[in-house]
Steps between C-alpha positions, in 0.01 A plus 500: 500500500445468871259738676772595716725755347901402445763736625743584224855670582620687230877656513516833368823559312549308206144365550264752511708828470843514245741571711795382246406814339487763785752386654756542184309847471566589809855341536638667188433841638639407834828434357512691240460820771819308660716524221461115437376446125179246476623289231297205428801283588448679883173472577482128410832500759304667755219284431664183589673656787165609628304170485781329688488733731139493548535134542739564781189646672281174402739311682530716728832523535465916443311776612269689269698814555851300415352353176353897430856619516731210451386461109620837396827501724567192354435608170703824561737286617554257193550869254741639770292783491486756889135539510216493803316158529234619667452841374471312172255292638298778638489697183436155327176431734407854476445434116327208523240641690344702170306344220475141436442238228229145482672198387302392214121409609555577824234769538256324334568191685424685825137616377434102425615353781386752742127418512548099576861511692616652808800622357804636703852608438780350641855750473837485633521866370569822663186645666529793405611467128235226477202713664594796253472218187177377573336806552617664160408168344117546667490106587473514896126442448522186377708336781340404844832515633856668435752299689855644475804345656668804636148554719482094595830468636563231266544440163400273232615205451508465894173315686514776746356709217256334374358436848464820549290564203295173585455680825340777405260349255175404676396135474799407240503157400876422380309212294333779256800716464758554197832685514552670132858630393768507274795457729579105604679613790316744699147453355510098450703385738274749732190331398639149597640574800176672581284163372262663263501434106752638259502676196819629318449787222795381288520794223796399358494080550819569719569109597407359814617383832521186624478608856241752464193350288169685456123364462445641203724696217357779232678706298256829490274634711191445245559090608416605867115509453443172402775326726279664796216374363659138444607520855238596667288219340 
């Protein structure tokens, strides 16, 4: 490896923290408290409304407080049901902010990389939700840097966000840097645009894009090691 250490960017949910699981936790008690029933057959509905609204926000076509509200209105909207978008989402956000859950590896992937990487997270999260999270999950020590959309006035997959992490990182060399995530659209295509490796965590061997293609692909977390490694030379 090169004496010079590499700067990896590691997304948080979905990469390093499951959010797939808190947020159906916290979801199902949101609605349920609403009088809406959290069938499985819903929550994979909101689920699909939510990541198309969240790429709304990539493309910036929507604000992060439209895409906050507009996926439960529009879910509301689809059962014909009268309740509060955003009172849902607040009591939804409110419950995300307690506990949390690793993806698989994760933690101890942090402990190896952290003595030869500078490692930092990259989030399009909400601050406040994602602040609480890594603090009950105790990893904050292993990051040099927490860079979350909502405080960069930009988010991910936008250049304008990765700039200003690049700014804020003392002597950064874009040449020894790697973007890490599981989303193609926000983390991937954020990498490119930004010119540094990339490296998609592909769980679930979802098929690809032709418009968005990464460096490198793995399938768990435990294949991130030695890709580094392989990388770095």
């Amino acid at each position: 490896m090169d004496n010079k250490r590499w700067s990896v960017f590691l997304d948080l949910d979905n990469t390093i923290l499951d959010f797939t699981k808190a947020e159906r936790t916290a979801l199902s008690v949101a609605l349920a408290e609403r009088g809406v029933e959290p069938t499985d057959a819903l929550l994979r509905r909101y689920g699909e409304l939510n990541i198309a609204c969240w790429e709304k926000l990539e493309e910036g076509e929507w604000t992060r407080d439209e895409v906050l509200v507009r996926r439960f209105e529009l879910l509301f909207e689809e059962l014909g049901v009268s309740v509060d978008g955003a009172e849902t989402n607040a009591r939804y956000e409110g419950l995300l902010h307690h506990g949390h859950w690793f993806v698989p590896g994760a933690e101890e992937l942090l402990k190896e990389l952290a003595p030869d990487y500078d490692l930092y997270l990259a989030s399009n999260g909400v601050e406040s939700v994602q602040r609480s999270r890594i603090a009950s999950a105790g990893i904050e020590p292993y990051f040099k840097g927490i860079f979350i959309s909502e405080c960069l006035g930009a988010n991910k997959p936008q250049r304008a966000f990765f700039d200003a992490c690049f700014a804020r990182i003392p002597g950064f060399d874009p040449l020894r840097a790697v973007m890490v995530g599981d989303s193609l659209t926000s983390d991937i295509r954020g990498g490119i645009n930004a010119g540094i490796r990339t490296v998609w965590l592909n769980y679930n061997g979802k098929p690809g894009r032709e418009d968005i293609v990464p460096d490198y692909e793995i399938r768990s977390l435990g294949e991130l090691p030695a890709l580094l490694r392989k990388i770095a030379g």
